[in-house]
N, C-alpha and C positions, 0 to 999 in steps of 0.2 A: 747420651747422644746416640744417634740411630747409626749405625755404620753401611756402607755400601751395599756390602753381602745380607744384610735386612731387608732395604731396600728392594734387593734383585729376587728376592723370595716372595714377593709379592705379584700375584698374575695380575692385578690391576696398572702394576707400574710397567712390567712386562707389557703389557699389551700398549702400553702409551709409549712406550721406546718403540715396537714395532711401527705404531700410528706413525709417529718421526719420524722415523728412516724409511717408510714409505713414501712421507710425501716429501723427505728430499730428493729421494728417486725420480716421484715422479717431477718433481718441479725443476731437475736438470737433465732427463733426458725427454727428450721430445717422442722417440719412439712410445715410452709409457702411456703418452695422449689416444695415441690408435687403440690401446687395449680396452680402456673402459670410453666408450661413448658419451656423449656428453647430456643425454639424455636421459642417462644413469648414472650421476653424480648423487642426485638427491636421493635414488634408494641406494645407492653406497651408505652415503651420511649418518640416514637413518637404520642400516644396518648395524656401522658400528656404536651408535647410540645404546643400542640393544645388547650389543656384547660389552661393552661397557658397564648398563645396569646387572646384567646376569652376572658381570665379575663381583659386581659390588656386594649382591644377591649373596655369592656363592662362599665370600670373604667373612669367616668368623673370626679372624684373631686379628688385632691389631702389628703394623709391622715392627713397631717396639717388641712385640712379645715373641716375634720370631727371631 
């Protein structure tokens, strides 16, 4: 069974925690709406589409093996 600390060794799940607590930020504070425009939502998205596959990319071990 995989344990927590496996789990958090992994920059793919890392980075999907970060994704979450981003967008509960941004979806309970209103100031966050002024930061990114909303005209730049879609290259946001597809920004982190990108860091997503380069983690995937970059990920040789399984997180069981960690």
């Amino acid at each position: 069974m995989k344990t927590i600390r496996q789990y958090l060794k992994s920059r793919t799940i890392n980075f999907s925690l970060l994704l979450g607590v981003a967008g509960a930020v941004q979806a309970n504070f209103e100031q966050i709406h002024a930061l990114i425009p909303a005209k730049y939502y879609g290259l946001a998205l597809m920004v982190i589409g990108v860091v997503v596959a380069a983690l995937r990319v970059v990920t040789t071990t399984a997180v069981k093996d960690k």
